[in-house]
N, C-alpha and C positions, 0 to 999 in steps of 0.2 A: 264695130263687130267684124270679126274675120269673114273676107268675103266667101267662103266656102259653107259660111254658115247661114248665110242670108234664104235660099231657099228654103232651108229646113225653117229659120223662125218663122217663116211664109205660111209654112203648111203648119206650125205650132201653134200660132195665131189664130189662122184658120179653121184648124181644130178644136179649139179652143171656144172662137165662137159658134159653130157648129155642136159642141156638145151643151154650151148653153141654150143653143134653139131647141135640142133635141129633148132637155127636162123640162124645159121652163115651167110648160102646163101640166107637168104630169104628177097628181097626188102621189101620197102612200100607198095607200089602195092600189090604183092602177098599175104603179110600180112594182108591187111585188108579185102580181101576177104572173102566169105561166102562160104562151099557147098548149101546152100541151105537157106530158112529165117528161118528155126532152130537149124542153128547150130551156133556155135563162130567161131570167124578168130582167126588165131593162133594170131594176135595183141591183141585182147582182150584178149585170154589165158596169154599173157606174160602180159600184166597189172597188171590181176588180181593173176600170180604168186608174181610180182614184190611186189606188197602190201601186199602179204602172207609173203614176206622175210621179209619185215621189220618190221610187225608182228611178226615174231619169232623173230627178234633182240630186238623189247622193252622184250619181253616175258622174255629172257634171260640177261634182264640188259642193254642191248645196249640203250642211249638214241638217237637215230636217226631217223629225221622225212625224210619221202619218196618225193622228187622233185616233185611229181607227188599229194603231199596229197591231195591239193585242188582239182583237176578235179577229182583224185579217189570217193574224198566225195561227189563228184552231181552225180556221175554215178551210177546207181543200173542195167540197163540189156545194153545190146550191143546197142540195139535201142537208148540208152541215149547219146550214144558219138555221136559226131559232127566231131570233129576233133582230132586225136591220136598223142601223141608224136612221136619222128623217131625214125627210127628202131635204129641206131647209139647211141639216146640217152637213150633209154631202155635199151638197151645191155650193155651201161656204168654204168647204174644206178643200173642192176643187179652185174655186177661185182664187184664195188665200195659195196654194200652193203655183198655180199658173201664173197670176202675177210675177212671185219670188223667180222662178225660172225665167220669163221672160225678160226680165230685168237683167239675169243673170248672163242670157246667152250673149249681153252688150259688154261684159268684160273676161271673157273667154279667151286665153290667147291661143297662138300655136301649138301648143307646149301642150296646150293641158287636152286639145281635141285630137292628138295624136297619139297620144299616151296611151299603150296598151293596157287592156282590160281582159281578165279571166275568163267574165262573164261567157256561159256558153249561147251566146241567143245564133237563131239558125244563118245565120250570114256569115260567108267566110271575114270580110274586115272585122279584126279585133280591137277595134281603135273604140276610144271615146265616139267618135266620130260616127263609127260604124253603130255603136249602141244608139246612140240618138237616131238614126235612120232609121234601125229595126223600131225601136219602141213607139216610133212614130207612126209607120207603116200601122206597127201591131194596135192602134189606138185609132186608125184610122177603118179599120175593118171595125169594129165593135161600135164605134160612132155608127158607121152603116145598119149593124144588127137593130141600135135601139130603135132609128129611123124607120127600119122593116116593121117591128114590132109598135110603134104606136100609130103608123098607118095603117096597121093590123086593125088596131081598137078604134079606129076613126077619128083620129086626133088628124091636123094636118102636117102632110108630109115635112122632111125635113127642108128649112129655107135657109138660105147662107146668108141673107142679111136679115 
């Protein structure tokens, strides 16, 4: 693995098992809940992590489209869903996808994590590089939300191991 990369798989790992502590216990039910009609239910959060991961997987080379791409592409705010995947097949489809990447970030070379990217995300580095930081960052805040919101509901808080 290129040494530049080793933190971030750090924090991808981490994140990683951290979003799995953060659903393990949480039905359907629970999950699509709302505190309130402005906030998200931690179901929407995991969607819209779900689509950030496989985002970073084409990002990085992976050609892997998301189970979920078609419903993800009509949905623009929470008010747009109707009906959510289960929570069983989220959690798989997270996993199944975090594997594939983490696997991945071990034959990454220089070449390919320098390589300028369009993508507008808000950080000035336009690199490969740079997108991995943001979407990492941006997956790491929303890991936080779901933790809010199910110590909300009196589940226990989020645990790193």
């Amino acid at each position: 693995m290129q040494s530049i990369l080793r933190p971030l798989h750090i924090i991808f790992v981490h994140n990683s098992r951290l979003l799995k502590n953060a659903v393990y216990d949480v039905n359907d039910e629970l999950a699509e809940r709302r505190l309130n009609n402005n906030t998200n239910s931690i179901k929407f959060i995991l969607c819209h992590l779900i689509d950030a991961r496989y985002h970073l997987a084409n990002l990085i080379g992976l050609i892997d489209v998301c189970p979920f791409r078609d419903l993800f592409d009509r949905i623009q705010t929470i008010e747009d869903f109707n009906e959510y995947p289960q929570m069983n097949e989220l959690n798989a489809s997270i996993e199944k996808i975090s594997l594939k990447i983490s696997t991945h970030f071990e034959v990454l070379e220089e070449k390919d994590i320098t390589k300028h990217i369009n993508v507008k995300f808000p950080i000035e580095d336009r690199s490969v590089l740079g997108g991995i930081t943001f979407l990492l960052e941006h997956e790491s805040y929303h890991i936080g939300q779901i933790g809010f919101i199910r110590k909300y509901y009196g589940l226990h808080p989020l645990k790193y191991y």
